[in-house]
TIZAFI-786966 format. One line per 3 residues: number of its first residue (from 0); their letters; for each residue x, y, z of C-alpha. Coordinates in Angstrom, 1 decimal, always signed. Layout:
N
NUM	a	X,Y,Z; ... $
! end
This chain:
317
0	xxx	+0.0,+0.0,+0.0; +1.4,+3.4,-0.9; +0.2,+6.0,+0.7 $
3	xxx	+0.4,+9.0,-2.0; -1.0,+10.6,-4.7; -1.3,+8.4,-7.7 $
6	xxx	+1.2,+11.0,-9.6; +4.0,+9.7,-6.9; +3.2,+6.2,-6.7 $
9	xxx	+3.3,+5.9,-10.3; +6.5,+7.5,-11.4; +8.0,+5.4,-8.4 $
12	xxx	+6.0,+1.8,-9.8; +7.1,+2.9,-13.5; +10.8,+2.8,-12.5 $
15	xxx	+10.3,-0.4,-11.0; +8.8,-2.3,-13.9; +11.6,-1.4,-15.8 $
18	xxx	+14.5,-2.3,-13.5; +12.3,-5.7,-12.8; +12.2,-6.2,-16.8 $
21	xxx	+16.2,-5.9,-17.4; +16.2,-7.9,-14.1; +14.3,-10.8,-15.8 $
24	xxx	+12.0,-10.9,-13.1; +8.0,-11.6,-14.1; +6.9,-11.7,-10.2 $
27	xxx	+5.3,-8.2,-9.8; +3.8,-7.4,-6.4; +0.1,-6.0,-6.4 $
30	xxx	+0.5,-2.0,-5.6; -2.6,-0.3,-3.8; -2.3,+3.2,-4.0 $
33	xxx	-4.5,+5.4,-1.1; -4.5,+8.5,-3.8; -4.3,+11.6,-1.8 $
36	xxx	-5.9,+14.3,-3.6; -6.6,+18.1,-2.6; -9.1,+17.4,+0.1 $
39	xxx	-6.7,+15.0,+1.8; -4.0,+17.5,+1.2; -6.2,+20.0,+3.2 $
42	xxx	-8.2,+18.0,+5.7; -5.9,+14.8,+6.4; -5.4,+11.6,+4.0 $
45	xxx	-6.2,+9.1,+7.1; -9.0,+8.3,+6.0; -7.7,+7.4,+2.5 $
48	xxx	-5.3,+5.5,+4.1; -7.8,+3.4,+6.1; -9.9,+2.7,+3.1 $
51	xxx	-7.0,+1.4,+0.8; -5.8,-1.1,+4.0; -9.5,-2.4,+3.4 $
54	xxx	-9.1,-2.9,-0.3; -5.6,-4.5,+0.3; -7.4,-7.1,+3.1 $
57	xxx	-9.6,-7.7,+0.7; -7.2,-10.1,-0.9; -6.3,-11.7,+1.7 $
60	xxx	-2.3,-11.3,+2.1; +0.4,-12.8,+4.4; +2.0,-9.7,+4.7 $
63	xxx	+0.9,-5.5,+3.5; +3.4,-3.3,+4.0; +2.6,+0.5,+4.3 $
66	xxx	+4.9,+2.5,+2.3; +4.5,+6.9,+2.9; +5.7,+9.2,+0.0 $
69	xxx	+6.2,+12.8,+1.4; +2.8,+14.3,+1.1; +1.5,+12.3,+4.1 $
72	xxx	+4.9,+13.2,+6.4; +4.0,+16.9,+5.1; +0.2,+17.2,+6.4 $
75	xxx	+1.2,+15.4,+9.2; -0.9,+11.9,+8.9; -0.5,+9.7,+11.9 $
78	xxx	+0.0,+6.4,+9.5; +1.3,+4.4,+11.8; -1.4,+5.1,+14.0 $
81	xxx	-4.2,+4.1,+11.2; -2.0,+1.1,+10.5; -1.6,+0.3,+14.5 $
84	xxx	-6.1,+0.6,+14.3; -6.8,-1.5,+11.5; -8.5,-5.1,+11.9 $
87	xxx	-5.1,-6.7,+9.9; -2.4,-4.8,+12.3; -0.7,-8.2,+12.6 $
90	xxx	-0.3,-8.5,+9.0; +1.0,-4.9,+8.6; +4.3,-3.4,+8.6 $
93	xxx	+4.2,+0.1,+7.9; +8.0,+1.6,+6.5; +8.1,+5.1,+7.0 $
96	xxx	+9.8,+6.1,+3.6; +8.4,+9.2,+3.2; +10.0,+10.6,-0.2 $
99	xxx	+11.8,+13.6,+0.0; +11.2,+14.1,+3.6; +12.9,+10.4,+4.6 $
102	xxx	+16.1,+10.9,+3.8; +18.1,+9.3,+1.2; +17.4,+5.6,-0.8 $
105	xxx	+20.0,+3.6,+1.7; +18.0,+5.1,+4.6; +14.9,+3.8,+3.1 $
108	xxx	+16.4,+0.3,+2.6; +17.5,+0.3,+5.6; +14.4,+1.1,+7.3 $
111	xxx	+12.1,-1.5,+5.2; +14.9,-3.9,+6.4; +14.6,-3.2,+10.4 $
114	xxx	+10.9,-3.0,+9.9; +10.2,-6.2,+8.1; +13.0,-7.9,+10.6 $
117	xxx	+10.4,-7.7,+13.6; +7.9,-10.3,+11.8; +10.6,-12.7,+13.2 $
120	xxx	+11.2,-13.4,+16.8; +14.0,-15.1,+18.6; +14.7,-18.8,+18.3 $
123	xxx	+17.1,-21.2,+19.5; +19.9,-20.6,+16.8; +20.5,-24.2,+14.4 $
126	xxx	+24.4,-24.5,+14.3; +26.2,-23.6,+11.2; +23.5,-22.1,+9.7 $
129	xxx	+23.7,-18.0,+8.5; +21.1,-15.9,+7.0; +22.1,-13.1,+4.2 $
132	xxx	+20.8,-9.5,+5.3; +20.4,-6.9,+2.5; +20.2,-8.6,-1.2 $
135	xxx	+18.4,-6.8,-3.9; +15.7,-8.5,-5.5; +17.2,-5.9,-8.7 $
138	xxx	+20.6,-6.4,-7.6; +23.3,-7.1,-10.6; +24.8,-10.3,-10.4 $
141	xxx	+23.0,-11.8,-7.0; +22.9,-15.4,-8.2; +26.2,-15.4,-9.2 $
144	xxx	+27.2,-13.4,-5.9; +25.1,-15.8,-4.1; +26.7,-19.1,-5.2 $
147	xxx	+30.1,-17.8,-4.5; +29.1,-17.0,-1.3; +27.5,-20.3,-0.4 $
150	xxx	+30.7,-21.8,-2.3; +32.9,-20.3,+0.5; +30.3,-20.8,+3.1 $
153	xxx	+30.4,-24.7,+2.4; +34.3,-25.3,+3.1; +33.4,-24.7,+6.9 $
156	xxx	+30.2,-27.0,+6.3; +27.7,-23.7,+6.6; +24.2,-23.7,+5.0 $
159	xxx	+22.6,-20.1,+4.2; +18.6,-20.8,+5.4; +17.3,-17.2,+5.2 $
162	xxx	+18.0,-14.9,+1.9; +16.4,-11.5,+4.1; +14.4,-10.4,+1.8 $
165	xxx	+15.8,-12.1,-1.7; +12.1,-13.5,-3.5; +10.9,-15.1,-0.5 $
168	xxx	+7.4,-15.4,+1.0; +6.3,-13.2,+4.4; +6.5,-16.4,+5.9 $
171	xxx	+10.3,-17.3,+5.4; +11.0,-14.3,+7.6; +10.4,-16.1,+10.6 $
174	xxx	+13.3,-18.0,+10.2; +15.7,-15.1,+10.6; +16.1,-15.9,+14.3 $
177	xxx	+17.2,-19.6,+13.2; +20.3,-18.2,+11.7; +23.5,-18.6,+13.9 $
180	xxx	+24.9,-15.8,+12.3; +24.3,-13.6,+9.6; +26.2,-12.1,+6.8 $
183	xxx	+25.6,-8.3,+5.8; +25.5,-7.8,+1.9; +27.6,-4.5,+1.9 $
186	xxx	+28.4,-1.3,+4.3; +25.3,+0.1,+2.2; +22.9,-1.9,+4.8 $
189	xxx	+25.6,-2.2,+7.4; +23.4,-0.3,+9.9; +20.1,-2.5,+9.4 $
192	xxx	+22.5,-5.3,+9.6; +23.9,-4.3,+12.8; +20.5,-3.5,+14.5 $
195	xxx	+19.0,-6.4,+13.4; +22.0,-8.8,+14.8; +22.0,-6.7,+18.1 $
198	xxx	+18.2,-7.7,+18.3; +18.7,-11.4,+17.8; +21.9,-11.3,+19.8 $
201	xxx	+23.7,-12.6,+16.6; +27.7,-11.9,+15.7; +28.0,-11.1,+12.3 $
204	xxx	+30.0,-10.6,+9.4; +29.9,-6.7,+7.2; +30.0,-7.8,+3.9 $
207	xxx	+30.4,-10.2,+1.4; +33.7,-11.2,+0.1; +35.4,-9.0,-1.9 $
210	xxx	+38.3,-10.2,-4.5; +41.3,-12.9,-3.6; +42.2,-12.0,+0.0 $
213	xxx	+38.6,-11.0,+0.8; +37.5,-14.6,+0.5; +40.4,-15.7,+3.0 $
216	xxx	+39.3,-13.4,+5.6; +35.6,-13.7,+4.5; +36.2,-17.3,+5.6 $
219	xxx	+38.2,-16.3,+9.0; +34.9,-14.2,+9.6; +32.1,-16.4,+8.9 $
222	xxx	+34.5,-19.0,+10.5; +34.8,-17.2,+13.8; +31.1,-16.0,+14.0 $
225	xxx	+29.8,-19.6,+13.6; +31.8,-21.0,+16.1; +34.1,-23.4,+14.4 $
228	xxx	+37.5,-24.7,+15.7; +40.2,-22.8,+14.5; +41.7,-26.5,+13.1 $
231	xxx	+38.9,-26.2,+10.2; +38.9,-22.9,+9.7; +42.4,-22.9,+8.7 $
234	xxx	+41.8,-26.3,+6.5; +39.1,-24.3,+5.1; +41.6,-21.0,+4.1 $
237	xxx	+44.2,-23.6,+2.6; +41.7,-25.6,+0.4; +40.5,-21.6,-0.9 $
240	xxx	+44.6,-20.8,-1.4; +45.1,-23.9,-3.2; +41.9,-23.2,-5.2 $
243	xxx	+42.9,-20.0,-6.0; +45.7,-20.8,-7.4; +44.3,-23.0,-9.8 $
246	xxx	+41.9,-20.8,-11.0; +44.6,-18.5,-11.7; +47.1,-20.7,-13.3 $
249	xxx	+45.0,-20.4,-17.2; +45.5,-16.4,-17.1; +49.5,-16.9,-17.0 $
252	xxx	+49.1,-15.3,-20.5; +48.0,-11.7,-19.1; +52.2,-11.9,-17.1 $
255	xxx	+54.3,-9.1,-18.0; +50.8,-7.3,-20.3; +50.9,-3.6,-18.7 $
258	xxx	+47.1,-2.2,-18.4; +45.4,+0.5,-17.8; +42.6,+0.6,-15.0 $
261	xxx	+41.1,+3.9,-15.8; +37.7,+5.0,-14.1; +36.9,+3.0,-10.5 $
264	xxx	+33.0,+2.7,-10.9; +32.5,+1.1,-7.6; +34.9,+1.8,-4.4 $
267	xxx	+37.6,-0.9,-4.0; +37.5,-2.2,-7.2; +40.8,-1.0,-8.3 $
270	xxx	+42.4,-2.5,-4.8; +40.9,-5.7,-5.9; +42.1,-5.3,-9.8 $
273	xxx	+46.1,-4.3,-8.5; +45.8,-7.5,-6.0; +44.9,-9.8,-9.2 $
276	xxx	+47.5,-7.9,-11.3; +50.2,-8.5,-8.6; +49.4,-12.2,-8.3 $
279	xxx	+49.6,-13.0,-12.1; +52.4,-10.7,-13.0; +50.2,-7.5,-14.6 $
282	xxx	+51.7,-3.8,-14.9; +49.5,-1.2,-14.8; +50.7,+2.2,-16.9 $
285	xxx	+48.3,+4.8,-18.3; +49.3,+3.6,-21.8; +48.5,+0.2,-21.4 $
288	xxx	+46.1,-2.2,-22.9; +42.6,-0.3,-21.3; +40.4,-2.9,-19.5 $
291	xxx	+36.8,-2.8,-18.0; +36.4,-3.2,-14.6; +32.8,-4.3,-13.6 $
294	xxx	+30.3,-2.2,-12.4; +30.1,-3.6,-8.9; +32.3,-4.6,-6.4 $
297	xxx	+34.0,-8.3,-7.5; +32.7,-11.0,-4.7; +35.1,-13.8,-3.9 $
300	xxx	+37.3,-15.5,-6.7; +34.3,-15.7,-8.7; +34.2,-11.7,-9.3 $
303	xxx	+37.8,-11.8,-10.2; +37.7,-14.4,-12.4; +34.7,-13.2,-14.4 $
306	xxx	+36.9,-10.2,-14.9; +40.4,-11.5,-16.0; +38.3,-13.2,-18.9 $
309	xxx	+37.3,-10.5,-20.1; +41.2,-8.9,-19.6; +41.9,-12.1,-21.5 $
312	xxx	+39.5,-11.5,-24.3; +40.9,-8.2,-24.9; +44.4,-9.5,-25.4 $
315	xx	+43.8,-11.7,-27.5; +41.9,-9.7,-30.4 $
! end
């Protein structure tokens, strides 16, 4: 339910079908819009508000979230409070957005985080077990992010059993307080993260792995927060050195090529460019061969790999 004019709700909706098109995904969520118009501008949009929670029982939902644009924040609507009153307040989470008045996107998605996090409630944690805390559902790359990170995760025998709130049901939620640990997706949600693991009285790790020596102390982390003897978590860094070095051995082409790195579109990805460079043997010099870096931040081996093909692809033309 967003509580707005229709105006806001549907530039915000029309930006979303497109990023869920180039995301591939066909799974689009039923929008109710409470339509504030000049007499709710004037005399309150409460009642508006009320009215569209009744529509959106209607069809029977496990979960309607209550999303404010900045008209309501502006007259001074108590939405939580109509939320808190309605017959389906257990089935309600209301995220105070609240468009230009809330603050920037990462406060947003932090808040929907911390809000939807209190449909679970504390459980008896399973052992080895970790739940992911801030994936995208448009995220570039998340399956491939993901099975890296559950690549890692299984050297020290961990299963992921929450991906909060990747394409899951309301439902799932309920198993965040399962987790043993959890794993932060970047600093972007680091403070939802955070919050959350202080409720559940959780360790956790900041972020996933970024680049060659960001899986070894990804692993250390993870390791650590879970519990495991140190014996296996230092089995589990050797098997990822060994792998490594593998992995690496088919770009021993790129030695002695001299690059240049140019433009860093995502923070850290040039540290984790140079550390690939200085393991195979690359120079970087502003008149060198001009590769791409991706777009996001490389996670684990995967990331890195994904990118030297394409160094390697360049070369060879």
């Amino acid at each position: 339910v967003i509580h707005a004019p229709q105006g806001c709700a549907h530039q915000m909706f029309s930006g979303f079908h497109a990023m869920m098109a180039d995301a591939g995904l066909s799974r689009i969520p039923k929008v109710i819009v409470s339509n504030i118009q000049n007499r709710e501008a004037i005399f309150g949009g409460e009642e508006a508000l009320a009215e569209a929670l009744d529509r959106a029982e209607e069809e029977s939902p496990a979960l309607i979230s209550v999303v404010t644009s900045c008209v309501p924040e502006t007259i001074g609507d108590d939405t939580e409070g109509v939320c808190a009153a309605h017959p389906a307040s257990e089935r309600i989470v209301y995220i105070p957005a609240s468009g230009f008045l809330g603050g920037s996107s990462q406060a947003g998605e932090n808040t929907a985080l911390v809000r939807l996090s209190t449909l679970a409630e504390p459980k008896e944690p399973i052992p080895r077990t970790a739940a992911l805390i801030g994936e995208k559902n448009l995220e570039s790359e998340v399956e491939e992010n993901y099975a890296e990170v559950c690549r890692l995760l299984d050297r020290l025998g961990i299963k992921v059993i929450l991906r909060f709130c990747r394409n899951i049901e309301a439902a799932e939620i309920a198993r965040l307080g399962e987790a043993a640990f959890f794993i932060i997706r970047d600093e972007r949600v680091e403070e939802a993260g955070i919050t959350i693991a202080n409720r559940f009285g959780r360790p956790y790790v900041s972020a996933f792995p970024s680049g060659l020596s960001g899986s070894i102390s990804f692993l250390q982390e993870a390791g650590k927060a879970c519990g495991i003897p140190e014996e296996e978590i230092a089995e589990a860094v050797f098997a990822e050195e060994e792998y490594q070095r593998e992995q690496l051995a088919p770009f021993a082409e790129l030695a002695g090529t001299a690059v240049a790195l140019g433009f860093e579109p995502f923070a850290g990805c040039h540290a984790v460019a140079r550390e690939a460079m200085e393991r195979i043997g690359i120079t970087e010099s502003a008149d060198g061969m001009p590769v791409k870096l991706p777009f996001y931040l490389p996670v684990g081996a995967a990331g890195v790999l994904k990118m030297l093909y394409l160094w390697r692809r360049e070369k060879r033309r």
